[in-house]
Residue frames as a rotation matrix with the C-alpha (Angstrom) as fourth column:
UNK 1
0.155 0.770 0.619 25.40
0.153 0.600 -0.785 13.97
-0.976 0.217 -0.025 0.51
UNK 2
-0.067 -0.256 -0.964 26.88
-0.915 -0.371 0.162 13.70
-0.399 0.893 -0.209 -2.77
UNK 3
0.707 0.582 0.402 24.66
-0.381 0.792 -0.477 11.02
-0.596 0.184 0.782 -5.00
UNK 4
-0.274 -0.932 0.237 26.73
-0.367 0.329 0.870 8.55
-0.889 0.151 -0.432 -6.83
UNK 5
-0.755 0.035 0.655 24.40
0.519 0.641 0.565 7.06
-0.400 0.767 -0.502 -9.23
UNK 6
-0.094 0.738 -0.668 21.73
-0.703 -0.525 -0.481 8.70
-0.705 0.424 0.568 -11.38
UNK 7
-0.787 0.132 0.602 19.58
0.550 0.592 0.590 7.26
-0.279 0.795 -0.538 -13.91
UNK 8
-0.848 0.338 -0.409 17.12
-0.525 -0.641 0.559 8.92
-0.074 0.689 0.721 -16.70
UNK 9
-0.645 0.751 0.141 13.41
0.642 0.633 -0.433 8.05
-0.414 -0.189 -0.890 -16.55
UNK 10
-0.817 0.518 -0.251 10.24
-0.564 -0.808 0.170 9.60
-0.115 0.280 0.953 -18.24
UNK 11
-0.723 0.667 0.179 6.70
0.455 0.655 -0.603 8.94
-0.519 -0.354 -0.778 -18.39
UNK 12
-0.714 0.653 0.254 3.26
-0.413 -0.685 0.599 9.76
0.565 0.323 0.759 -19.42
UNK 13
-0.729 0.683 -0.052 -0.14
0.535 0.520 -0.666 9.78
-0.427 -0.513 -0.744 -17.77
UNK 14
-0.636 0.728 0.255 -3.93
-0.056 -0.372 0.926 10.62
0.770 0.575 0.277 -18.94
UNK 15
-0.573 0.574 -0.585 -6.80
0.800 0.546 -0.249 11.69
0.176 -0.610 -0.772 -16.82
UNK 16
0.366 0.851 0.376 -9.96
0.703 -0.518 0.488 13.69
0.610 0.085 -0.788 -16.25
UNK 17
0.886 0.455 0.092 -7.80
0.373 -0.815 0.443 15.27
0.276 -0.358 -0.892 -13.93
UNK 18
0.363 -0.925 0.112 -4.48
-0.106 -0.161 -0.981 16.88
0.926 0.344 -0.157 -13.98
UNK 19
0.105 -0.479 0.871 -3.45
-0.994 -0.032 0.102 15.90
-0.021 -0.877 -0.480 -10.68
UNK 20
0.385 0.121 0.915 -4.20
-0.270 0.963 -0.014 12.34
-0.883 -0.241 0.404 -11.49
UNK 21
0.848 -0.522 -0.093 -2.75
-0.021 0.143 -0.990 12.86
0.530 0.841 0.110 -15.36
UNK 22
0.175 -0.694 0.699 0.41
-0.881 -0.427 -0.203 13.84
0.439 -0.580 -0.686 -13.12
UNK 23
0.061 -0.005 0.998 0.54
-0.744 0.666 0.049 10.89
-0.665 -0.746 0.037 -10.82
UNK 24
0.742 0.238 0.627 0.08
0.246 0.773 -0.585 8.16
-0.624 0.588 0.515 -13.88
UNK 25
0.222 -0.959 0.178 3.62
-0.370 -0.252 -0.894 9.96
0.902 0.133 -0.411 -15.63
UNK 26
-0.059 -0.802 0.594 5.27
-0.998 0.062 -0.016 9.27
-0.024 -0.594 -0.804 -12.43
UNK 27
0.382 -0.015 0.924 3.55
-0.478 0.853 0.211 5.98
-0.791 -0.522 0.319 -12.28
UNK 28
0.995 0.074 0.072 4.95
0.031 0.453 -0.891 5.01
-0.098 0.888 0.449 -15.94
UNK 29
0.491 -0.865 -0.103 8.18
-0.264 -0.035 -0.964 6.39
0.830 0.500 -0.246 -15.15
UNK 30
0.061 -0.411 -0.910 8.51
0.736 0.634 -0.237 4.67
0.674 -0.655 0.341 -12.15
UNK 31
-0.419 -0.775 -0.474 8.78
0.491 0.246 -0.836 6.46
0.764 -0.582 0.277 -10.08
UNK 32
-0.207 0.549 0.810 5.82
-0.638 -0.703 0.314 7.80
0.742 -0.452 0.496 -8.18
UNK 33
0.661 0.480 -0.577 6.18
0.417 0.404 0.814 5.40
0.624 -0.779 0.067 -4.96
UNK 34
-0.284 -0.811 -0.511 9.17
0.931 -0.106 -0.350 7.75
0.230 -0.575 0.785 -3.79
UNK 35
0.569 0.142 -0.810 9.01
0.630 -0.709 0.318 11.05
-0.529 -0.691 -0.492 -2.24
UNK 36
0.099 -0.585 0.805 10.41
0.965 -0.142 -0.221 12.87
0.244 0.799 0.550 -4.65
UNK 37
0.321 -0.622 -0.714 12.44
0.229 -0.681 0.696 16.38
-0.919 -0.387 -0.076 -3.71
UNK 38
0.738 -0.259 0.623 13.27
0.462 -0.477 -0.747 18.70
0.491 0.840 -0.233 -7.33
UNK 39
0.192 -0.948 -0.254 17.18
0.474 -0.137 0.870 19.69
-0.859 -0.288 0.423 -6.95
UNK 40
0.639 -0.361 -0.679 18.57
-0.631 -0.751 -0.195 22.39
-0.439 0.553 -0.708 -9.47
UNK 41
0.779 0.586 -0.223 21.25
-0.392 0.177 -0.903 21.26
-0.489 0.791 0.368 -11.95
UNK 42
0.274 -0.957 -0.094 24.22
-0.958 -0.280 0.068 20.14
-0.091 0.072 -0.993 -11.16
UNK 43
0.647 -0.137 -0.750 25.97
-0.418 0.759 -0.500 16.61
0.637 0.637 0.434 -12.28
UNK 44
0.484 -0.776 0.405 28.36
-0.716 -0.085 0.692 15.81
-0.503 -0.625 -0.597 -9.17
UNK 45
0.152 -0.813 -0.562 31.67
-0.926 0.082 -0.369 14.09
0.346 0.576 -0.741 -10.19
UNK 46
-0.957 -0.285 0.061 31.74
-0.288 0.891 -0.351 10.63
0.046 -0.353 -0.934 -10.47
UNK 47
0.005 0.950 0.312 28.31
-0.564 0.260 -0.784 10.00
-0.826 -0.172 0.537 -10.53
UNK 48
-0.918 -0.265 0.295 27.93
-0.083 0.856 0.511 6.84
-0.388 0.445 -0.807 -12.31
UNK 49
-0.341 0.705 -0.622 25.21
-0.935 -0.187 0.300 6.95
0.095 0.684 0.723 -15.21
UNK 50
-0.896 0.293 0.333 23.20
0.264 0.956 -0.130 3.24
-0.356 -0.029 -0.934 -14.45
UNK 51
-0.759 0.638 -0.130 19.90
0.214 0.433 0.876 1.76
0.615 0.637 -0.465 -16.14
UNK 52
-0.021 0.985 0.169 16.57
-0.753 -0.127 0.646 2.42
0.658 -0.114 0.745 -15.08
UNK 53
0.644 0.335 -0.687 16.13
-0.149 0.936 0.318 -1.02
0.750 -0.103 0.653 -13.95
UNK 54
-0.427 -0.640 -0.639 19.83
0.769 0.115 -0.629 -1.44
0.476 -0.760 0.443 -11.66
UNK 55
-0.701 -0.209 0.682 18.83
-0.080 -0.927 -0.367 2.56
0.709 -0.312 0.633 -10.38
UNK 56
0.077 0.970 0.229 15.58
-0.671 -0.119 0.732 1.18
0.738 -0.210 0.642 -9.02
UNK 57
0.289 -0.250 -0.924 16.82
0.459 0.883 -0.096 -2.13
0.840 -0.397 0.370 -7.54
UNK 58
-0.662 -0.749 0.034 18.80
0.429 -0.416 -0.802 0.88
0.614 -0.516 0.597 -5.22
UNK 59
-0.761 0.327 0.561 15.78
-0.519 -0.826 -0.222 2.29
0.390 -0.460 0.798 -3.78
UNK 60
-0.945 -0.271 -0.182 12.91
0.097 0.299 -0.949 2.02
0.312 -0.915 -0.257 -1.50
UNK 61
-0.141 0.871 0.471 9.25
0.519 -0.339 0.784 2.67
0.843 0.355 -0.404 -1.52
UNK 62
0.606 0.319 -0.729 8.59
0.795 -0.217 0.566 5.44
0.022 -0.923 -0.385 0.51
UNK 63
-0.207 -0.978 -0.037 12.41
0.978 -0.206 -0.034 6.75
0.025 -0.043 0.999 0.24
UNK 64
0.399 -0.112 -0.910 13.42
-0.318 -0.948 -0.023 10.77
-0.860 0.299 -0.414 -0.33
UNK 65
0.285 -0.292 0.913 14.48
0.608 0.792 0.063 10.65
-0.741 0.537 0.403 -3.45
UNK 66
-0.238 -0.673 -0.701 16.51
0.147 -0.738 0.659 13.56
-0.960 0.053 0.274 -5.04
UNK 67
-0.066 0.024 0.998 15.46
0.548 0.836 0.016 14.74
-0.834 0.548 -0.069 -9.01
UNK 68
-0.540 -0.336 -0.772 15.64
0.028 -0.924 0.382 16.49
-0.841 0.185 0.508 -11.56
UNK 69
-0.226 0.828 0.514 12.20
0.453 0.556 -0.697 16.95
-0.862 0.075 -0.501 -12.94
UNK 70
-0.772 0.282 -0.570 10.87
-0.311 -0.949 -0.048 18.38
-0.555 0.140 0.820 -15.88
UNK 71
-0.468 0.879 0.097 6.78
0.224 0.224 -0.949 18.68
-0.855 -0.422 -0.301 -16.49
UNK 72
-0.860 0.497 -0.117 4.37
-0.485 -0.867 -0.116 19.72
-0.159 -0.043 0.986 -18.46
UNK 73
-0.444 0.896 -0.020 0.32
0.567 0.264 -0.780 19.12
-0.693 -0.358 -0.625 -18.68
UNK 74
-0.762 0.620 -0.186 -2.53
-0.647 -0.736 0.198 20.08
-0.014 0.271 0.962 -21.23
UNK 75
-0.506 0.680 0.531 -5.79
0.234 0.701 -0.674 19.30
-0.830 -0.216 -0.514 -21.42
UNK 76
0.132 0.299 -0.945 -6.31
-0.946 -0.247 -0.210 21.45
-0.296 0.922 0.251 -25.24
UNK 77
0.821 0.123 0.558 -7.41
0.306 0.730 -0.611 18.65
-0.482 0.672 0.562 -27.95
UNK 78
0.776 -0.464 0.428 -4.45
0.607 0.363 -0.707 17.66
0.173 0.808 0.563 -30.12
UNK 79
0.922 -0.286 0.260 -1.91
-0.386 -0.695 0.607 20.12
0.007 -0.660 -0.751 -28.09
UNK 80
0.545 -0.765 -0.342 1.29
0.382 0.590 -0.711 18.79
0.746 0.257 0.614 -28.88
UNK 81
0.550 -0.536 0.641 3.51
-0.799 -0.561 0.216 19.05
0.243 -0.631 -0.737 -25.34
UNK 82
0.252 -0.923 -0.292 7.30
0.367 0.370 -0.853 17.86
0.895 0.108 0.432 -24.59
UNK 83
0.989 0.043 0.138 9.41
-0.139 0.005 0.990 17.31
0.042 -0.999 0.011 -21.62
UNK 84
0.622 -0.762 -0.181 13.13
0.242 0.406 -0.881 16.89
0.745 0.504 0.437 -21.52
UNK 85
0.814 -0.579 -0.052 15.82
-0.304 -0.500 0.811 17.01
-0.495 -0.644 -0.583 -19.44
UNK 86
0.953 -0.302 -0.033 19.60
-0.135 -0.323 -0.937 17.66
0.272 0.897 -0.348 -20.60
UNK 87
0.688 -0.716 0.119 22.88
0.263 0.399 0.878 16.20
-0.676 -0.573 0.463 -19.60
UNK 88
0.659 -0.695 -0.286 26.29
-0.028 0.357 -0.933 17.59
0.752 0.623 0.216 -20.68
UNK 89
0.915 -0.402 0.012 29.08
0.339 0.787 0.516 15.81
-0.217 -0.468 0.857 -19.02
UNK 90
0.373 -0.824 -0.426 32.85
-0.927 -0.314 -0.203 17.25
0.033 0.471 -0.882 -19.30
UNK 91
0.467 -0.167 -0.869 35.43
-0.649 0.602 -0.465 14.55
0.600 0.781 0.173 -19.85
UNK 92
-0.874 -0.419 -0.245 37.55
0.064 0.400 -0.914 14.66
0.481 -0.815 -0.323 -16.86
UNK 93
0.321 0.863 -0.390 34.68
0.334 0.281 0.899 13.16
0.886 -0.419 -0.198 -14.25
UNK 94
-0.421 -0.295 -0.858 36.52
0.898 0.000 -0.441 14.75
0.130 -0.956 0.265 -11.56
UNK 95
-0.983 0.173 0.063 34.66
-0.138 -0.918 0.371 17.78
0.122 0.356 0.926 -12.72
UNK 96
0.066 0.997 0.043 30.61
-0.005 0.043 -0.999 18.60
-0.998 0.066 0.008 -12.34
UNK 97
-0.751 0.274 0.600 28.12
0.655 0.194 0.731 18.87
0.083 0.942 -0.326 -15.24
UNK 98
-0.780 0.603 -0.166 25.35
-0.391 -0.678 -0.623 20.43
-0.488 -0.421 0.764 -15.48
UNK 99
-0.522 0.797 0.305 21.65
0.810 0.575 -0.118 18.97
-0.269 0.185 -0.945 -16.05
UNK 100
-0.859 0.510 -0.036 18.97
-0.512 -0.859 0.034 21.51
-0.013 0.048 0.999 -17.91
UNK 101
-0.381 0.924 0.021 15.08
0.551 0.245 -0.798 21.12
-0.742 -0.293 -0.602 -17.78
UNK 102
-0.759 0.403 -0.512 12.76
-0.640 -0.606 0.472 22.10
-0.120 0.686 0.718 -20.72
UNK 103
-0.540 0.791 0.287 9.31
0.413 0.546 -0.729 21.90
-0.734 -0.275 -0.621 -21.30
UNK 104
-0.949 0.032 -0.315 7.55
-0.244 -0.706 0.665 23.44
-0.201 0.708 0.677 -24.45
UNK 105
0.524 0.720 0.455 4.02
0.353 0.303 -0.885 23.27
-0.775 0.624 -0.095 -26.69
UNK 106
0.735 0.267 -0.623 4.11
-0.476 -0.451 -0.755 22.74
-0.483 0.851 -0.205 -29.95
UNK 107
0.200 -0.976 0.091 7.64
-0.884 -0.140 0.446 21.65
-0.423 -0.169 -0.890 -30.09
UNK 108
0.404 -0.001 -0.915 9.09
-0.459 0.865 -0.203 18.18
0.791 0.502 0.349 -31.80
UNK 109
0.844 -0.535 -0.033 11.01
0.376 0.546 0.749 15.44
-0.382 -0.644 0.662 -29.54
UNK 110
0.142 -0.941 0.307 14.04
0.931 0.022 -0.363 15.90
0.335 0.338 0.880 -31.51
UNK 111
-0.139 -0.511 0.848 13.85
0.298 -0.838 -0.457 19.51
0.944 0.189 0.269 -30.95
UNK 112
0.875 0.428 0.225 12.74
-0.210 -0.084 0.974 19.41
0.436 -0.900 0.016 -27.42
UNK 113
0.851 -0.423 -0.311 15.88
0.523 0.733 0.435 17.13
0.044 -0.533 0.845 -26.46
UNK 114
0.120 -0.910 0.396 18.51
0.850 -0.112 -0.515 19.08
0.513 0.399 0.760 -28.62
UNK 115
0.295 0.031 0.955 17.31
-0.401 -0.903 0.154 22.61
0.867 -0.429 -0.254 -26.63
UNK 116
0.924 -0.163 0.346 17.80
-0.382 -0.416 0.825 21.00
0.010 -0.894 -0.447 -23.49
UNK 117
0.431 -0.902 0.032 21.21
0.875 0.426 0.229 19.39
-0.221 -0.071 0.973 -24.20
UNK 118
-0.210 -0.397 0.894 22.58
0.286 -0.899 -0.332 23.25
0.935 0.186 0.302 -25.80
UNK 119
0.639 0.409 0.651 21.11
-0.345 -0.604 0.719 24.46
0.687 -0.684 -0.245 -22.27
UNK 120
0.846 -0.494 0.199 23.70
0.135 0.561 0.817 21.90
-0.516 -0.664 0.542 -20.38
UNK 121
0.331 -0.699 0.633 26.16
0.940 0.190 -0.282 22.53
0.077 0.689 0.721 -23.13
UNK 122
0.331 0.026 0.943 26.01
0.347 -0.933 -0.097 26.13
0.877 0.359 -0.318 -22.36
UNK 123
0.949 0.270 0.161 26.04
-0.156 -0.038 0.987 26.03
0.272 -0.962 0.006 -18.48
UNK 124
0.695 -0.715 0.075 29.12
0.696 0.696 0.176 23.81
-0.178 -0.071 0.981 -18.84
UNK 125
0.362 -0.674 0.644 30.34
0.793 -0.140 -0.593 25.71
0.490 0.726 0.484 -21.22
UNK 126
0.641 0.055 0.766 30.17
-0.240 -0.933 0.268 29.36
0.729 -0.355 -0.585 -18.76
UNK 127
0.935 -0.198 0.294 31.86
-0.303 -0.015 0.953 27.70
-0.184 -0.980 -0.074 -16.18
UNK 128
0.424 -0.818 0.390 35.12
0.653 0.574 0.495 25.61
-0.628 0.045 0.777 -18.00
UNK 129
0.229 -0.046 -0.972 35.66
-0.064 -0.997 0.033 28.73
-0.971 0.055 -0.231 -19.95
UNK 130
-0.703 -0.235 0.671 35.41
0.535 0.447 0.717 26.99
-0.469 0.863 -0.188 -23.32
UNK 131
-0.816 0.301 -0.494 33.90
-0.379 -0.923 0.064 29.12
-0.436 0.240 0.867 -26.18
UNK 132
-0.308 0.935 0.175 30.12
0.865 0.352 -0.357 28.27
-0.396 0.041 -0.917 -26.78
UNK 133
-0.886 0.390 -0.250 27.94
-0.463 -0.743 0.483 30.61
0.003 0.544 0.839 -29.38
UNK 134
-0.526 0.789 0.317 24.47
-0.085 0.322 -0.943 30.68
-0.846 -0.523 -0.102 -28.11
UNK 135
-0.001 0.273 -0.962 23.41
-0.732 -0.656 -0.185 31.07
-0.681 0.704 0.201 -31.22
UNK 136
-0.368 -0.377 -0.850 24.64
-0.690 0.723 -0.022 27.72
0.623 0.579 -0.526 -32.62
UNK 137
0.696 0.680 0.231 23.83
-0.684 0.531 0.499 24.39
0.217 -0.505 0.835 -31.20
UNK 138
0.724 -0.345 0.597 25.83
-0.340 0.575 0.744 21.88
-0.601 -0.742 0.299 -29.82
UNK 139
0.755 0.191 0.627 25.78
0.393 0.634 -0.666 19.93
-0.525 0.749 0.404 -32.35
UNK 140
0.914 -0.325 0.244 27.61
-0.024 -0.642 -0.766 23.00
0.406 0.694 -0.594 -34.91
UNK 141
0.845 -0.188 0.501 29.75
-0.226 -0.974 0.015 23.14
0.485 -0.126 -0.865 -32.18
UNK 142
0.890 -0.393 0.232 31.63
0.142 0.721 0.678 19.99
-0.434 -0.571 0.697 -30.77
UNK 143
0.564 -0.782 0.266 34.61
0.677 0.253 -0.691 20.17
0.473 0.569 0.672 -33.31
UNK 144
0.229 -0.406 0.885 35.71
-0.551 -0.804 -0.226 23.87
0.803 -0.436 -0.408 -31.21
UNK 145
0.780 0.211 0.588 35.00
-0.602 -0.002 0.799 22.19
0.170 -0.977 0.125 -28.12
UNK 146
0.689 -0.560 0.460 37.85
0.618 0.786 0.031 19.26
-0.379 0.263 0.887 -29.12
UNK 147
0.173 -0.755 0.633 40.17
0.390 -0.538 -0.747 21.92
0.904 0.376 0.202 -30.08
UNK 148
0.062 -0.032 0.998 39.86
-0.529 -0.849 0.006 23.78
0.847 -0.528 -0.069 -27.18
UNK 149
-0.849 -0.485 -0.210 40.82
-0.175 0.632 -0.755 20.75
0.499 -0.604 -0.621 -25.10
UNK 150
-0.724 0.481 0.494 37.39
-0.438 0.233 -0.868 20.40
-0.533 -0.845 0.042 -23.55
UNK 151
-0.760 0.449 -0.470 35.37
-0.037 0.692 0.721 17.22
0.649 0.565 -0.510 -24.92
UNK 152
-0.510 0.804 0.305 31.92
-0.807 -0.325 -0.494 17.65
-0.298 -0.498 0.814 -23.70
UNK 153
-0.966 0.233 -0.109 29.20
0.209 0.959 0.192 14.58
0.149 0.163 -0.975 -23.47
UNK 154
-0.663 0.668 0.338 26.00
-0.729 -0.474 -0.493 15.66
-0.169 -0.573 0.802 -24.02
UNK 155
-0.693 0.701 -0.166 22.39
0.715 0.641 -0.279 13.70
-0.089 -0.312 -0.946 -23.80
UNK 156
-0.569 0.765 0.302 18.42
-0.748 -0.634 0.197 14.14
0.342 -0.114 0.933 -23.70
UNK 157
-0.722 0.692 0.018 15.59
0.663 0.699 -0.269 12.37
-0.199 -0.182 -0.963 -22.38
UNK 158
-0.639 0.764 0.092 12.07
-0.641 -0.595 0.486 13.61
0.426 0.252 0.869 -23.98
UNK 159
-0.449 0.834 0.321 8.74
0.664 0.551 -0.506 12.73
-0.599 -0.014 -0.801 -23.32
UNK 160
-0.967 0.237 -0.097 6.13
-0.255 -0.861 0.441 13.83
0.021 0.451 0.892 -25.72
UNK 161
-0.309 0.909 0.281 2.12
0.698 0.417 -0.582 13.47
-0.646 0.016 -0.763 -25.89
UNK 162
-0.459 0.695 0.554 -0.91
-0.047 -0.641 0.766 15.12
0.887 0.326 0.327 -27.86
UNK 163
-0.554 0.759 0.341 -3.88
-0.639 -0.125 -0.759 16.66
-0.534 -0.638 0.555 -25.56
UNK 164
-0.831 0.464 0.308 -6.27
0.557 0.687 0.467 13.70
0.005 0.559 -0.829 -26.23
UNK 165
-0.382 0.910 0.161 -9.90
0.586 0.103 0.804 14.23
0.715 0.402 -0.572 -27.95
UNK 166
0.154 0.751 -0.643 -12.14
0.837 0.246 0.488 13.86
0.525 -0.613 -0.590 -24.83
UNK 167
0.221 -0.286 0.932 -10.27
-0.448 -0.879 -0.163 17.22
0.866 -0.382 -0.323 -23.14
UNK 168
0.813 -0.364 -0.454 -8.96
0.571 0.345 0.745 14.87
-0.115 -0.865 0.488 -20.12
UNK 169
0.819 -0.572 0.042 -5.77
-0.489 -0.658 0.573 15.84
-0.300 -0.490 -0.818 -19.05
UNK 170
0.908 -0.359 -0.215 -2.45
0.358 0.933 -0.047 14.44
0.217 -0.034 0.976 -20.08
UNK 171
0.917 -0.398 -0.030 1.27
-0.221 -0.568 0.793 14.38
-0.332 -0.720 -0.609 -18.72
UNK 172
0.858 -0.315 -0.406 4.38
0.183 0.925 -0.332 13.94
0.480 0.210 0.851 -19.44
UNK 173
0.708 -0.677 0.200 7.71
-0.657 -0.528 0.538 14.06
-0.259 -0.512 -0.819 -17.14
UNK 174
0.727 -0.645 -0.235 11.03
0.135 0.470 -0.872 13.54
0.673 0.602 0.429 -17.81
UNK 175
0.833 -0.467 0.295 13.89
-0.531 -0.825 0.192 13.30
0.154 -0.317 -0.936 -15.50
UNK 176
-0.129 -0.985 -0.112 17.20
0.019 0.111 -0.994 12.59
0.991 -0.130 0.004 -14.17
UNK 177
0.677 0.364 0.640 17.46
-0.384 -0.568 0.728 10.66
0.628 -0.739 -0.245 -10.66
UNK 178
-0.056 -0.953 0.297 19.89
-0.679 -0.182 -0.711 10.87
0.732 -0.242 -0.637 -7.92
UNK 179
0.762 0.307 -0.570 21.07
0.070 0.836 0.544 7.79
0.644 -0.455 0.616 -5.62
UNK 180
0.289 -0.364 0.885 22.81
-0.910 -0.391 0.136 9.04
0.297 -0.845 -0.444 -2.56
């Protein structure tokens, strides 16, 4: 069972109650008529990167549906909370990747996304034995990675919200799913 296609979705939901804030994210990011099943963080080779929109056409209400999820949930007034999931991608596709999750308060989008891409950039990096200084971000670091023969693709998907006013609940999830 090794998924060929994946696509990148994210969402938000509000409600008096965090089980129903929860459920309204999935239903914005599509994807809360599937069974959904949270898988760990691997990229499988060859997996073809498709649109929302074509990734859905592939599925099923009801289905299992394989993902890599990542959450989070306040109900504090004006709480600033982020979701993200990371994607870095060596060059030769005959090779994995690796997908990170991150979730924070407080946090920006921009800086939400870039932590989890360095978290997939790093993973990658432990396994193809290319040199990677936690300490630095991607970003500092692509020009090594292109010396060192290993061109790395990386990615984010954020969601972000404030805790609204009223103290309801809000969500937001971000992920990365797999079509088997």
């Amino acid at each position: 069972m090794v998924p060929k296609y994946a696509f990148f979705t994210k969402g938000k939901g509000q409600s008096k109650e965090k089980l129903t804030s929860f459920e309204m994210a999935l239903r914005n990011a599509k994807i809360a008529e599937f069974n959904l099943v949270k898988v760990s963080s691997i990229m499988p080779p060859y997996c073809k990167i498709v649109t929302r929109a074509k990734g859905l056409k592939m599925l099923s209400a009801g289905q299992i549906v394989y993902v890599v999820l990542s959450d989070a949930s306040t109900s504090e007034p004006k709480r600033r909370i982020t979701s993200s999931v990371g994607i870095a991608m060596p060059e030769d596709r005959s090779k994995h990747g690796y997908l990170s999750e991150h979730h924070s308060y407080g946090e920006s989008k921009k800086r939400s996304g870039e932590y989890a891409e360095d978290l997939a950039a790093y993973m990658l990096a432990t396994t193809i034995g290319a040199p990677f200084d936690s300490n630095k971000n991607y970003n500092e670091q692509k020009d090594i990675w292109k010396i060192s023969g290993n061109t790395v693709r990386t990615q984010a998907i954020t969601s972000v919200a404030n805790g609204p006013e009223d103290g309801s609940w809000v969500t937001v999830v971000t992920g990365i799913v797999f079509i088997i």
